[in-house]
C-alpha positions in Angstrom: 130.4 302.4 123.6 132.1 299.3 125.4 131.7 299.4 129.4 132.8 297.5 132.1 130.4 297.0 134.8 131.3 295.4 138.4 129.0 293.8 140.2 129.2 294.5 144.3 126.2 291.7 144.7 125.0 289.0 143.4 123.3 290.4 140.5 121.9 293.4 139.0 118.2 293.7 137.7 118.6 293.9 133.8 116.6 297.7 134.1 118.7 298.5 136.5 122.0 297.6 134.7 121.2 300.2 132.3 120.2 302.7 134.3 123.2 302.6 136.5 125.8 302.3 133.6 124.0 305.6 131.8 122.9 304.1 128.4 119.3 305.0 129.4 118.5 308.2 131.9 115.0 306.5 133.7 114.3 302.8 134.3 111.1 303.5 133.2 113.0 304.3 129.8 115.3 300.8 130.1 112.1 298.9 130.8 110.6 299.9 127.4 113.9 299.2 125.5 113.7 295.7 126.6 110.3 295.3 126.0 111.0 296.2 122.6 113.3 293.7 121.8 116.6 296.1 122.0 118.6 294.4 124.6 120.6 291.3 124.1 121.9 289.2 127.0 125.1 286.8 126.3 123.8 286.8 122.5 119.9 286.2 123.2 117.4 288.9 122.8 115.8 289.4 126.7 112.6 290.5 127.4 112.6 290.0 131.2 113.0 293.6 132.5 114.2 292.1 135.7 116.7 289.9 134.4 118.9 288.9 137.0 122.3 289.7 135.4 125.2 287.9 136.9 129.2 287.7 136.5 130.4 286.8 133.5 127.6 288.7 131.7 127.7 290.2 128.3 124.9 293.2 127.9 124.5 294.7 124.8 122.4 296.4 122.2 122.3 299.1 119.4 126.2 301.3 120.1 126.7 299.7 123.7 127.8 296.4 125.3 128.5 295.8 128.8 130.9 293.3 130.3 129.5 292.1 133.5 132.5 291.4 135.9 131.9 289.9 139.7 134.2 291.7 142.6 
């Protein structure tokens, strides 16, 4: 699943990011993916639930990537 994502702020929390774009149903849920080493941020493995994700972003992980864009 590719997805485009625009930002209306500054950044999104990495959780949140996620939630919003409907690859997990709960944060609770996109919290424990990151914590288990499933989400990759422009090409690095994050751990940081609350990643601030900016423009320019690339989110992915197992069948998803999101492209970050800015508004």
């Amino acid at each position: 699943m590719d997805l485009d994502f625009e930002l209306t702020t500054d950044y999104i929390p990495l959780c949140d990011l996620l939630k919003y774009c409907g690859i997990t149903e709960t944060g609770g849920t996109a919290k424990q993916m990151i914590a288990e080493g499933l989400v990759s941020v422009d090409g690095q493995v994050e751990l940081r639930k609350t990643r601030k994700v900016r423009a320019g972003s690339v989110v992915s992980g197992e069948g998803f990537t999101i492209h970050v864009a800015g508004r």
